[in-house]
SEBA-709727 format. One record per residue (C-alpha): residue in one letter; x, y, z. Coordinates in steps of 0.05 Angstrom, whole numbers, plus 32768, in hexadecimal, padded with zeros to 4 digits. Layout:
REM SEBA-709727
AXYZ;...
***
This chain:
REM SEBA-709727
X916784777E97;X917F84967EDD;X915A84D17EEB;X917E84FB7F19;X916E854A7F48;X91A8856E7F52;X919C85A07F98;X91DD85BD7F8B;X91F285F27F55;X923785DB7F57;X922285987F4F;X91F685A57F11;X922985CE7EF2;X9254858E7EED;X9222856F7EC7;X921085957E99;X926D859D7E8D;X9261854E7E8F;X923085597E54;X91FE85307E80;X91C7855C7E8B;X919985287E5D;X918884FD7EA2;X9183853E7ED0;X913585507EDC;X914085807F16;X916B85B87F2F;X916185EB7F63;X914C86387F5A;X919786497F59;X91A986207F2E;X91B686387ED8;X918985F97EBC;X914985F97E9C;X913685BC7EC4;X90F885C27EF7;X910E85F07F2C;X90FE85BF7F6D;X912985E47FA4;X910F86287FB3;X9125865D7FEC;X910186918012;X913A86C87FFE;X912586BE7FAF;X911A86FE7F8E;X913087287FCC;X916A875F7FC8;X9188875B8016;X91C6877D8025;X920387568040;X91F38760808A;X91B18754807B;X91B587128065;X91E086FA809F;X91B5871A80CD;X917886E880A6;X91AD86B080A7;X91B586B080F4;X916B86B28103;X915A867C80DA;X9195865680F2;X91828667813E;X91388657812D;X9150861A8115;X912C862080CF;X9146861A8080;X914786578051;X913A861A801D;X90FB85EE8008;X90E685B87FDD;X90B085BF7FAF;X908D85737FC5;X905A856A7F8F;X909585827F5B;X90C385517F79;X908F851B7F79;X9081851F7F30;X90C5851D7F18;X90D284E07F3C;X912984DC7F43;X9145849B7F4B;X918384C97F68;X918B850D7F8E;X91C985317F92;X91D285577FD0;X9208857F7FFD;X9217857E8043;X924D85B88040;X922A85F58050;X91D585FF8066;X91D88642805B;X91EE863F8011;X91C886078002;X919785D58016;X91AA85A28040;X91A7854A803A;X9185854F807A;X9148857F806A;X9149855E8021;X91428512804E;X910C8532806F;X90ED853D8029;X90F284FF8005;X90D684D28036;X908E84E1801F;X909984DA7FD8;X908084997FB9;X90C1848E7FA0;X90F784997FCA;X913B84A57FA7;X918784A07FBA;X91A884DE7FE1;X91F284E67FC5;X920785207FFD;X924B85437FD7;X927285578012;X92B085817FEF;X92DB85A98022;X931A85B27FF9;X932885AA7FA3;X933285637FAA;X92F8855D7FC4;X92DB857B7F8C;X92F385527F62;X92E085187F7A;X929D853C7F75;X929E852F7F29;X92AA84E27F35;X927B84D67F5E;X923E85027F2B;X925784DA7EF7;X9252849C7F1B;X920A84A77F2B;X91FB84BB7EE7;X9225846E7ED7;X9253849D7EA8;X929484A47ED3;X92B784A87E8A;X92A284EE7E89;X92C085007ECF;X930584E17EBC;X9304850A7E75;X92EF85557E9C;X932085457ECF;X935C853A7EA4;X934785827E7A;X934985A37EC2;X938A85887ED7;X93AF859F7EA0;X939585E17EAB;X93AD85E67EEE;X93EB85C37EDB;X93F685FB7EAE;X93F886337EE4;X941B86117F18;X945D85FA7EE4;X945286507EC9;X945B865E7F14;X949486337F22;X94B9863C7EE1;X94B086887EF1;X94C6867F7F48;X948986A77F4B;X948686C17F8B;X944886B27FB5;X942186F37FB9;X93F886FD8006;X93B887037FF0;X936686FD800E;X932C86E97FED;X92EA86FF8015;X92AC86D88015;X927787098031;X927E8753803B;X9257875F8077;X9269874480A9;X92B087348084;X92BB86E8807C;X92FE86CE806C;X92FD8691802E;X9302864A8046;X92F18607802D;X931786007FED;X9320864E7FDD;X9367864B7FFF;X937C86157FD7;X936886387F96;X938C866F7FA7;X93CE863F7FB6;X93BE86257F75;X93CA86627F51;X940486827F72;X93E686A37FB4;X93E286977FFD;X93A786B6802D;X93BB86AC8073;X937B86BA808F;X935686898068;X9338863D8080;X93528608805E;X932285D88051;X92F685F48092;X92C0862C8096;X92CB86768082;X92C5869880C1;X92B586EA80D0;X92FB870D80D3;X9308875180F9;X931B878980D0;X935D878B80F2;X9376874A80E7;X936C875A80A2;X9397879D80AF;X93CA877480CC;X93D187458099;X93D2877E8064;X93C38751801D;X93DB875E7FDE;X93AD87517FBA;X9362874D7FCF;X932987267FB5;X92DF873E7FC5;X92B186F97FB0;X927586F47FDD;X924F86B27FE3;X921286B67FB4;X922986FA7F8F;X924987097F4E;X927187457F47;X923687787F36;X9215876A7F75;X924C87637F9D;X926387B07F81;X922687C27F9D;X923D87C47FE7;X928587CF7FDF;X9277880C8009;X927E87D88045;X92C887D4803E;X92DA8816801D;X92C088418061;X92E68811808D;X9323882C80A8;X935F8829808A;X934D88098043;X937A883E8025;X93B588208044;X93B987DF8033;X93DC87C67FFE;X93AA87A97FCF;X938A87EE7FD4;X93CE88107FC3;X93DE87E37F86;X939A87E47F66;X9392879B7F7B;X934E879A7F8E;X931E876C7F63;X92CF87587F6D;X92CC870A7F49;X928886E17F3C;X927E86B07F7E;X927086797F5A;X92BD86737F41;X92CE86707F8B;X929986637FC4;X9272862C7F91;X929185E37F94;X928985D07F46;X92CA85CF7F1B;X92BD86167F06;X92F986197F43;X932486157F07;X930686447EED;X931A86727F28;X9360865F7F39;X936986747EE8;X934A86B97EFA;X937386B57F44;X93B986B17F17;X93A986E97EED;X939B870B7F23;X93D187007F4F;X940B86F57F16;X93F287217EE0;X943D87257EC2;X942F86DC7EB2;X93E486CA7EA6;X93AD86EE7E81;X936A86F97E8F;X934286BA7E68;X931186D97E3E;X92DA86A97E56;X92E886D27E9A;X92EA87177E8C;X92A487287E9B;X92B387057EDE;X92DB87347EFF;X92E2877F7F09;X932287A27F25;X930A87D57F5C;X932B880E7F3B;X930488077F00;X92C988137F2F;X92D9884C7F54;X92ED886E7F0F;X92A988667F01;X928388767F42;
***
């Protein structure tokens, strides 16, 4: 039998939707898996603000060092024939490279399958490729057909409806603000929106305040890299002092929602799950709210009732 890490949350959520979490004997701190945790960080257990972390980030990043390490003597008794790794972000995750740097003292040394999404096809393909590694690409073929019709479902609602495309921004950090890139934009296409000041398929980059004036969304979506929507409520502050959030429309039309991360910013097919969230949001005449994702989002007028 394969035995097989997975360094990447989204990557070891597949699995385990794959039903293939039998060969998988290590995961990282982040990920939800009883396996051995073999990928730690040095932020674990800390409570930074937004700016906070960024300010970390950019040292370590200018210092040239990794918020991530392996447990070695973990690593060495568990023995993979096959890593999966990611080579999309080094700040959300560890890297292939500091990961290559790892494995070349173990007796063993396994494969390195780097998983390199930068828009939903991507993604995906993502699910081939696990499944090939785990020799079970039966099980991609079978998840991938239940997700398709999903999305097929919202996008013939939309155009049986001539649902119009609502201008919309989904935020992925608070402090500084970052637009959404990667595959976020697409999601949001997927499910009736357009955010012109996303990054297809490229890095989220920090956005002025006043472009964001400018561009005046309807509907705005707070999901910060890493946070689910209690934390993230936490520093909402940020963008409530800043100039003119009363004006804009979002604000206006009570169109202001906090959503889990991992439906958006992590690449597993859990994206499904968030362009389903994204059309209730954004169409609410013609989706509901899954139940599954209720206790994924909050509206922000439900939490200034309560502060």
């Amino acid at each position: 039998m394969i035995k097989i890490c997975s360094f990447l949350p989204a990557a070891t959520s597949m699995i385990y939707e794959m039903g293939l979490e039998n060969q998988l004997v290590g995961v990282t701190f982040e990920c939800h898996s009883d396996k051995p945790k073999v990928v730690r960080s040095y932020l674990e257990g800390t409570n930074h603000t937004s700016s906070e972390i960024d300010q970390i980030v950019s040292q370590s990043k200018a210092q040239g060092k990794s918020l991530y390490y392996i447990d070695d003597a973990l690593l060495e008794s568990l023995s993979p024939d096959v890593i999966l790794t990611q080579d999309v972000c080094d700040v959300c995750q560890i890297d292939t490279s500091h990961v290559a740097r790892s494995i070349y003292r173990l007796s063993k040394e396994p494969e390195l399958i780097p998983l390199i999404p930068r828009n939903l096809e991507d993604i995906y393909q993502n699910v081939i490729t696990i499944a090939k590694a785990f020799n079970k690409e039966e099980c991609a073929y079978t998840l991938l057909a239940n997700l398709k019709k999903r999305t097929d479902f919202i996008l013939d609602t939309l155009r049986k409806n001539n649902a119009p495309l609502k201008r919309v921004m989904v935020l992925e950090w608070l402090d500084p603000i970052y637009n959404c890139g990667h595959w976020i934009p697409y999601q949001i296409a997927q499910a009736g929106g357009v955010d012109m000041l996303g990054n297809p398929s490229g890095y989220s980059i920090v956005t002025a305040w006043e472009r964001i004036l400018l561009y005046n969304p309807e509907v705005l979506v707070v999901a910060p890299c890493g946070f689910d929507i209690n934390r993230s409520s936490q520093e909402l502050e940020v963008l409530t002092k800043l100039d003119g959030w009363d004006t804009l429309n979002a604000v206006q039309n009570n169109a202001v929602f906090l959503a889990d991360a991992d439906l958006f910013t992590q690449p597993s097919t859990t994206v499904v799950d968030g362009i389903e969230l994204l059309a209730a949001l954004f169409h609410p005449d013609l989706f509901e709210i899954p139940k599954k994702l209720e206790h994924k989002y909050l509206s922000f007028r439900s939490i200034a009732k309560v502060k």
